[in-house]
N, C-alpha and C positions, 0 to 999 in steps of 0.2 A: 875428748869432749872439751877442755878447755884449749884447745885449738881452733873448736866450733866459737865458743863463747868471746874469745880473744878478738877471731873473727869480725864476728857480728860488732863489738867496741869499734873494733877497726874500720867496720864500714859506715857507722852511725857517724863517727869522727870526721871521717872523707862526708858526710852527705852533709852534718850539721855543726860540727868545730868552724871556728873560729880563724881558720888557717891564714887568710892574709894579715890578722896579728896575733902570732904566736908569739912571736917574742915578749908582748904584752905576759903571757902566761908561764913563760920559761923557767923566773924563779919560780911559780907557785908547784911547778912539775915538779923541779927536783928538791924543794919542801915536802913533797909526798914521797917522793925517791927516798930522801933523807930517813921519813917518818918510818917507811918499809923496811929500808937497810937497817935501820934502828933494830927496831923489830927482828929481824932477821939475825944479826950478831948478840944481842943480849938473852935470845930466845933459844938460840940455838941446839942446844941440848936439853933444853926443858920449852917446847913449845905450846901455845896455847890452842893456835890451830898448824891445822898443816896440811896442806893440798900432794891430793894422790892422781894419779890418771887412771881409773878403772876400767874404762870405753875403749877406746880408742889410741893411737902412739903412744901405748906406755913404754914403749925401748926412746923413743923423742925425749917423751915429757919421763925423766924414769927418776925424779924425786922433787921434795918439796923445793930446790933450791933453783931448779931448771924452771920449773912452773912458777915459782915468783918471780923471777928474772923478765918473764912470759908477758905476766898481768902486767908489772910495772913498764913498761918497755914499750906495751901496747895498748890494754884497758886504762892505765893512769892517765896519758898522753891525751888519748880519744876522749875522757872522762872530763880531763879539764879542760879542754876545748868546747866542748860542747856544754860543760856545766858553766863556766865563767862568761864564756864567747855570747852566748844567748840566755846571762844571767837577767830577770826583769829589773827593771828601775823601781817599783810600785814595791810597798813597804808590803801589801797581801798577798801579792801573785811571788814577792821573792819566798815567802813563807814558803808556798805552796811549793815552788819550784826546788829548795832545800827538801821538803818531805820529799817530796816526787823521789827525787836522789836514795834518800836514806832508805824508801820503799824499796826502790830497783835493788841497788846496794844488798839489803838484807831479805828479797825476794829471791834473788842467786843466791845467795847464801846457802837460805832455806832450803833450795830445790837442789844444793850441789850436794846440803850435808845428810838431806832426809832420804833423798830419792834416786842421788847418781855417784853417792857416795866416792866424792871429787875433794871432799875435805872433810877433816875431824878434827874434834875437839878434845882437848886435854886440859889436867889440872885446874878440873873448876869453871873452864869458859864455858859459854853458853849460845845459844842463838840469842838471847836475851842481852848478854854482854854486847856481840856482836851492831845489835838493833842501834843500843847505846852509845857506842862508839860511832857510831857512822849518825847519829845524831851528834856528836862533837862533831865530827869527820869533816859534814860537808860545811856547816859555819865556818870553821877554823880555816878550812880554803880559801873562803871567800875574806876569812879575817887577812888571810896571808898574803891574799892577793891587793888589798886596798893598804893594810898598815902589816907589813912585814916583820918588824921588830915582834911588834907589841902582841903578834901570832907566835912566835920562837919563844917567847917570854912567858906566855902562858900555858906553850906545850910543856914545860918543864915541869911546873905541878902534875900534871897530868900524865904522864912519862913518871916520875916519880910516886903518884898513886898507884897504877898499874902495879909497877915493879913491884912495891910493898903488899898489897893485898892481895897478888897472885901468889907472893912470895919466890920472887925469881931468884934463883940462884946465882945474883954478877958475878959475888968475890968466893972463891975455892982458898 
């Protein structure tokens, strides 16, 4: 199923990214690379979510670290094309165009963790967590993409709340 899902990214990106300037959007891709890898090494053993294949290719997709590999590689790329690429100028329609995002965002989410049972949750996360984050999520994009600095700069609080309130285990 997240082969379907990746998909559909991928075709949405070809109909409606940004492509003749991508490179416009290069660093803000591998700011989300970053943000995931993050994620992904400090998480490792104590995850908060973690994506299963229960449908379909699960000898493909046959753990959490092949299927991120997946989303980032192909859903991010398509993501920020199309979210940056055809970001509005107009301070109400950007509003709208951020929920939009956070909705879709936390609509997969929902429908992967309630219904197709493509990801779960541990130590405390929630679909509630989840909503929140991708309310940071998709500003912080947009923050990355116009003042880059001063997006790295603020992810660090933020990265460091996590860490402490999930109580992630860095140092052994």
């Amino acid at each position: 199923m997240h082969l379907i899902f990746n998909a559909l990214f991928l075709g949405a990106g070809l109909r409606w990214g940004d492509w003749k300037n991508w490179k416009r959007y290069h660093s803000t891709i591998l700011f989300l690379w970053f943000g995931d890898l993050l994620y992904n090494i400090l998480c490792y053993e104590y995850k908060m979510w973690e994506y299963n294949e229960s449908i379909m290719a699960e000898n493909l997709l046959s753990n959490h670290t092949v299927i991120s590999l997946l989303i980032m590689f192909v859903a991010y790329p398509a993501t920020i094309l199309i979210y940056l690429g055809q970001f509005p100028k107009e301070t109400s329609k950007s509003i709208i165009w951020i929920l939009c995002w956070v909705a879709l965002y936390s609509l997969i989410e929902y429908i992967n963790l309630r219904y197709l049972d493509l990801v779960s949750h541990h130590h405390g996360w929630t679909i509630g967590w989840s909503i929140l984050f991708n309310v940071m999520l998709f500003p912080m994009l947009r923050l990355h993409y116009k003042k880059p600095m001063i997006a790295m700069l603020v992810s660090i609080p933020i990265v460091l709340f996590f860490v402490i309130y999930f109580n992630v285990p860095i140092i052994d």
